[in-house]
C-alpha positions as a Markdown table, in Angstrom:
| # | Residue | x | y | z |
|---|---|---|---|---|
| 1 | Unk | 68.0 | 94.3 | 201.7 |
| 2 | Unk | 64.5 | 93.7 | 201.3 |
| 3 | Unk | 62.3 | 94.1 | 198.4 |
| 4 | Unk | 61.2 | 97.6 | 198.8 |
| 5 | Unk | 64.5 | 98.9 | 199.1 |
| 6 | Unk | 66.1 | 97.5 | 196.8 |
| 7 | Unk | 63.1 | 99.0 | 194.1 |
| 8 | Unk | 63.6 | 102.3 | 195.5 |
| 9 | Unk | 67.5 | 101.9 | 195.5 |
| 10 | Unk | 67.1 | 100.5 | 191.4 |
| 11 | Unk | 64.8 | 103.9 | 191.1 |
| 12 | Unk | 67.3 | 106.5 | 192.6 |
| 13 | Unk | 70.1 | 105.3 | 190.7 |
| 14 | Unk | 68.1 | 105.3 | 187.4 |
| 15 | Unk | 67.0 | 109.0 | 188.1 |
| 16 | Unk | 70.8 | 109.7 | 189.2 |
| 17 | Unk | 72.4 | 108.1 | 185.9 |
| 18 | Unk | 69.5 | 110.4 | 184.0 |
| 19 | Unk | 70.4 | 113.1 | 185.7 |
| 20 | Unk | 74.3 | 112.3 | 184.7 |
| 21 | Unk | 73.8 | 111.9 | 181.1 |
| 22 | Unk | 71.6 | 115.2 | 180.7 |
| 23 | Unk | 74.3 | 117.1 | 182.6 |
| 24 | Unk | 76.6 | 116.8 | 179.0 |
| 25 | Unk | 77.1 | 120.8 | 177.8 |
| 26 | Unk | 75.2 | 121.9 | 174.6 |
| 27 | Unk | 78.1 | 123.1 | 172.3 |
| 28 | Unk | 76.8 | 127.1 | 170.7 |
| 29 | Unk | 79.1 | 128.1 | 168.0 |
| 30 | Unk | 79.4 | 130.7 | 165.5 |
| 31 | Unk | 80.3 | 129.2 | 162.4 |
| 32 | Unk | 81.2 | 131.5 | 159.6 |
| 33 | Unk | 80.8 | 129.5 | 156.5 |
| 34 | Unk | 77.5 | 128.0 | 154.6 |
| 35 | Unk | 78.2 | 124.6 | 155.8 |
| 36 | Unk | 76.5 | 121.2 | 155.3 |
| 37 | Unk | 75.5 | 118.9 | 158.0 |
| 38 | Unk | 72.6 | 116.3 | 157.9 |
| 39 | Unk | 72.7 | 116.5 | 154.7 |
| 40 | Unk | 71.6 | 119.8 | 153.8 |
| 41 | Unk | 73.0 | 123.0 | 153.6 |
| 42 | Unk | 73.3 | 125.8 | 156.3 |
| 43 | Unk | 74.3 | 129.2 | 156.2 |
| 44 | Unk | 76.8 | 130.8 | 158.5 |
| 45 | Unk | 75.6 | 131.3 | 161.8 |
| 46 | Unk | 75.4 | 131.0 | 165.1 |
| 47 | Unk | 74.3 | 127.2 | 165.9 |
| 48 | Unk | 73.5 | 124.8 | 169.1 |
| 49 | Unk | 74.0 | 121.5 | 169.5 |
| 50 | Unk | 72.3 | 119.1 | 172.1 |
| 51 | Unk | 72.7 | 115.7 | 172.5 |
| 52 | Unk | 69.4 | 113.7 | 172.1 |
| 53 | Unk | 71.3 | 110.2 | 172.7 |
| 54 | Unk | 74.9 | 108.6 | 172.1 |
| 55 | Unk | 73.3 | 108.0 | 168.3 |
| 56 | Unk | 71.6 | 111.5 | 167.7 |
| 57 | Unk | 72.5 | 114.9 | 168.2 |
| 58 | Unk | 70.7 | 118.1 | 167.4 |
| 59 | Unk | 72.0 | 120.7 | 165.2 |
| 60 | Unk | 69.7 | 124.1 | 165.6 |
| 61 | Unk | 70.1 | 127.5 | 164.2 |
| 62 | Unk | 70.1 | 130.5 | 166.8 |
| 63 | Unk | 68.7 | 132.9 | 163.8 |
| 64 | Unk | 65.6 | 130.5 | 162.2 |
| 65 | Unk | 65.9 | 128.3 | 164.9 |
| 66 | Unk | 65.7 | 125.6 | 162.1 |
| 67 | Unk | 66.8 | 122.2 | 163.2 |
| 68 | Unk | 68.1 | 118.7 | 161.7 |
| 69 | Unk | 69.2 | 115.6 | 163.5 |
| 70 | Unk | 72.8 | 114.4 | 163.4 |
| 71 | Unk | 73.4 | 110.9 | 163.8 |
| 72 | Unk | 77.3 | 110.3 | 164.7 |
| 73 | Unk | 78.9 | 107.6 | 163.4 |
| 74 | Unk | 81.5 | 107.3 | 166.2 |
| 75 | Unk | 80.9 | 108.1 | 169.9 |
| 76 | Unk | 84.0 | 108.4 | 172.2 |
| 77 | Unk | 83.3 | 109.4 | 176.1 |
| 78 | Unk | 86.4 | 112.3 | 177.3 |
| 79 | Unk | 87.5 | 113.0 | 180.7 |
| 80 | Unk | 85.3 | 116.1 | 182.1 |
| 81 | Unk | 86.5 | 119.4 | 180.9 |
| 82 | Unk | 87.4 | 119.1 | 177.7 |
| 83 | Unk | 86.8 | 122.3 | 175.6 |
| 84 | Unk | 83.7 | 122.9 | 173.8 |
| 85 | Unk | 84.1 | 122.6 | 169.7 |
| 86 | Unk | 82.7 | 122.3 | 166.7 |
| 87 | Unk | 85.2 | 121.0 | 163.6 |
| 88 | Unk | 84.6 | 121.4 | 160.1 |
| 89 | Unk | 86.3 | 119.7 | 157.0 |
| 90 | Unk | 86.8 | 121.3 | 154.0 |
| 91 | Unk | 86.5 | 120.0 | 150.3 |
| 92 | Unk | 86.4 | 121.2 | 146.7 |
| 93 | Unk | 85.0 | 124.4 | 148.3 |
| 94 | Unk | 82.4 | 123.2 | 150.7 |
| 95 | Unk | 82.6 | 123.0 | 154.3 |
| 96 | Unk | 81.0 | 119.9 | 156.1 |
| 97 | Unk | 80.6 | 119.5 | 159.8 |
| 98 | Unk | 82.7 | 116.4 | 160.5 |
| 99 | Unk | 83.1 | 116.7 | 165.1 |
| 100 | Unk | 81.1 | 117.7 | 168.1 |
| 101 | Unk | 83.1 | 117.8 | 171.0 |
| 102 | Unk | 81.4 | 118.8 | 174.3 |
| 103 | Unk | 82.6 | 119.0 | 177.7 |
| 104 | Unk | 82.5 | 115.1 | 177.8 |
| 105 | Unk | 81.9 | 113.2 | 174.2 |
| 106 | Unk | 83.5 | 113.7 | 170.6 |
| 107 | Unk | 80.9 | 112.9 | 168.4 |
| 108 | Unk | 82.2 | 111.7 | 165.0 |
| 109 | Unk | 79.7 | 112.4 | 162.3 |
| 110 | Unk | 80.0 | 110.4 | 159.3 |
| 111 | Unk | 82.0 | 111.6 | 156.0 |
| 112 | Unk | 79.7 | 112.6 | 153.1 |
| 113 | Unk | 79.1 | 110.5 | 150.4 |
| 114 | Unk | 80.7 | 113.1 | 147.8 |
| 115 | Unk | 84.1 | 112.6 | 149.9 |
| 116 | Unk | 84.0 | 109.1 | 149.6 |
| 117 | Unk | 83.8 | 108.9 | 146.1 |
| 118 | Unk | 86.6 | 111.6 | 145.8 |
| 119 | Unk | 89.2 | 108.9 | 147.4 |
């Protein structure tokens, strides 16, 4: 292979594995508790998440369109298909968004500091 086509090979596969990693599902949810994520406080809603990168995610609101970046402390790549969800943990009265789980990553975020001292 000479030179040439091996820089255009390297070039289509980068804009193919691009192409791949965009293709991941944005996860819209209607959650229907005042929740905290980010570290601040939402209201109940109707939300999207998008991934920026295996370290950030997006959390917007549909209604103020309001956003704040999630950085997951845990990244774990599923099998295509998995089912869309958003799970939230509950404690002392407050709901915290703990998973993001598009069609092909579970995004783990990090448990609040007020949790960790609870233990």
């Amino acid at each position: 292979m000479n030179r040439v086509s091996l820089s255009i090979f390297i070039i289509v596969a980068g804009v193919a594995l691009a192409t791949v990693a965009s293709a991941e599902t944005n996860v819209v949810a209607n959650i229907r508790y005042d929740f905290v994520a980010g570290g601040k406080t939402h209201t109940g809603g109707t939300y999207k998440v998008y991934r920026l990168s295996s370290e950030a995610l997006v959390l917007q609101s549909e209604k103020t369109r309001t956003s704040v970046f999630l950085h997951p402390s845990m990244h774990e790549d599923l099998l295509s298909g998995q089912q869309l969800n958003i799970k939230l943990i509950r404690s002392q009265g407050v709901y915290y968004l703990s998973e993001v789980q598009t069609d092909v990553s579970v995004y783990t975020l990090p448990e609040p500091h007020i949790l960790k001292q609870s233990h």
